[in-house]
C-alpha positions in Angstrom: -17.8 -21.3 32.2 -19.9 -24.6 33.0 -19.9 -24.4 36.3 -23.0 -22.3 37.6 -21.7 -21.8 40.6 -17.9 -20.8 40.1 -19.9 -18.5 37.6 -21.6 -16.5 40.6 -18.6 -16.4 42.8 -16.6 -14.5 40.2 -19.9 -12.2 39.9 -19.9 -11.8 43.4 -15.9 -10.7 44.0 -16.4 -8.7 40.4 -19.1 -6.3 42.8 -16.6 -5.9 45.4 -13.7 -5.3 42.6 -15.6 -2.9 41.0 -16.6 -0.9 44.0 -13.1 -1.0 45.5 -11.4 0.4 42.5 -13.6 3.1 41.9 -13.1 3.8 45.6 -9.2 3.9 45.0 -10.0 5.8 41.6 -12.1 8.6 43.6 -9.0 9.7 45.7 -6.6 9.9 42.5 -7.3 12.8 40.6 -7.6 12.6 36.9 -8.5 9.1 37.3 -11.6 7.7 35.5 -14.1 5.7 37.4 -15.3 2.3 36.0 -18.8 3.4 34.6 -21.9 1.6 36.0 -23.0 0.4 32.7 -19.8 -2.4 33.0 -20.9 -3.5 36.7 -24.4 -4.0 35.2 -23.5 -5.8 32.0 -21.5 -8.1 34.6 -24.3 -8.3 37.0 -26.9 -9.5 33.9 -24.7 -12.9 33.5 -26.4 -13.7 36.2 -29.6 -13.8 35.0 -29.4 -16.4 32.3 -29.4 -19.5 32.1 -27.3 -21.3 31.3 -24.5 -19.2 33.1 -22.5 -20.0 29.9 -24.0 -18.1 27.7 -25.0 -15.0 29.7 -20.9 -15.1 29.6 -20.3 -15.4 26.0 -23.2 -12.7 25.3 -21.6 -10.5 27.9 -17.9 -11.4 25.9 -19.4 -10.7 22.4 -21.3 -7.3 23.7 -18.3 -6.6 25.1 -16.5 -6.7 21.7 -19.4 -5.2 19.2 -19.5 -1.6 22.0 -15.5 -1.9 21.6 -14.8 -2.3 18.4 -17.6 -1.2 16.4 -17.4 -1.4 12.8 -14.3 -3.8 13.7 -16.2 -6.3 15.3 -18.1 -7.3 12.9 -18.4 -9.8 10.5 -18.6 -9.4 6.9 -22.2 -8.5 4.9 -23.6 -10.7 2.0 -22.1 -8.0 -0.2 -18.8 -8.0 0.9 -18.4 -11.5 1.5 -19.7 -12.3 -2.4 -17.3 -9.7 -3.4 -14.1 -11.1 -1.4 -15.0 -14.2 -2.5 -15.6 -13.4 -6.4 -12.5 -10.7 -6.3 -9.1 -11.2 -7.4 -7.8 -12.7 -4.4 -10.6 -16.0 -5.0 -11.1 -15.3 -1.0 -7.4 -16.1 -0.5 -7.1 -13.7 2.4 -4.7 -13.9 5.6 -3.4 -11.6 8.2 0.1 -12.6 10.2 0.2 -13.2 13.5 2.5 -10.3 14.1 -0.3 -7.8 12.1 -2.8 -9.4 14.2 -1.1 -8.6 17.6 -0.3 -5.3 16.3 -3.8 -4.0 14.9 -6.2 -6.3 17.6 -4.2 -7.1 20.7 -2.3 -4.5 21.1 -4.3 -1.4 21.6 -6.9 -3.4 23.6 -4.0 -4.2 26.7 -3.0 -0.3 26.0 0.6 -1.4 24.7 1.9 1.3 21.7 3.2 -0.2 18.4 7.0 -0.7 20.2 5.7 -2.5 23.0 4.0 -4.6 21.4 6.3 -5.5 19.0 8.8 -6.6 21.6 6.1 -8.4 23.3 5.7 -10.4 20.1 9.5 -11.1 19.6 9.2 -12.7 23.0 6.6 -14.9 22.5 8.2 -15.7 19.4 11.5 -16.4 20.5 9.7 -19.0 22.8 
């Protein structure tokens, strides 16, 4: 990401990515086209400066239009009530539940898949 140049270059073969599988998507029926609006939002990294952040903008856009509600973090009212509630803020998710609920659905794996995806990485 801090190199301005290497920056463009991946904007640049993203163009001919996108077209190309749109192309191949064309001839398959039932197959959905990349939408426009993601070649943009890849095309306006180029326009700020420094290249860096038009990335991580890009990244956390990326994740708000995705995710939604889930993307979020927490208001002043629910983050004074976690915090004065009966867990004292004491809050944690597994790795295995985060995988499962954040990772998972986002590379398309179901709840199986994914589960023997973790036990892999696990058994490492």
């Amino acid at each position: 990401m801090d190199n301005s140049n290497r920056v463009d270059e991946l904007i640049g073969s993203a163009k001919v990515d996108f077209e190309r599988q749109n192309a191949r998507a064309a001839r398959i029926n039932n197959k959905e086209l990349i939408p426009e609006a993601d070649w943009v939002a890849v095309r306006r990294i180029a326009e700020v400066t420094p290249r860096h952040i038009g990335v991580i903008d890009a990244a956390d856009n990326w994740v708000v239009e995705t995710w939604k509600e889930a993307a979020r973090g927490p208001n002043e009212n629910e983050w004074q009530r976690l915090r004065s509630g009966p867990l004292d803020g004491a809050i944690g998710m597994s790795f295995a539940l985060q995988w499962r609920y954040n990772f998972g659905p986002l590379f398309g794996r179901g709840e199986r898949e994914a589960d023997d995806l973790l036990r892999g990485l696990l058994d490492r």
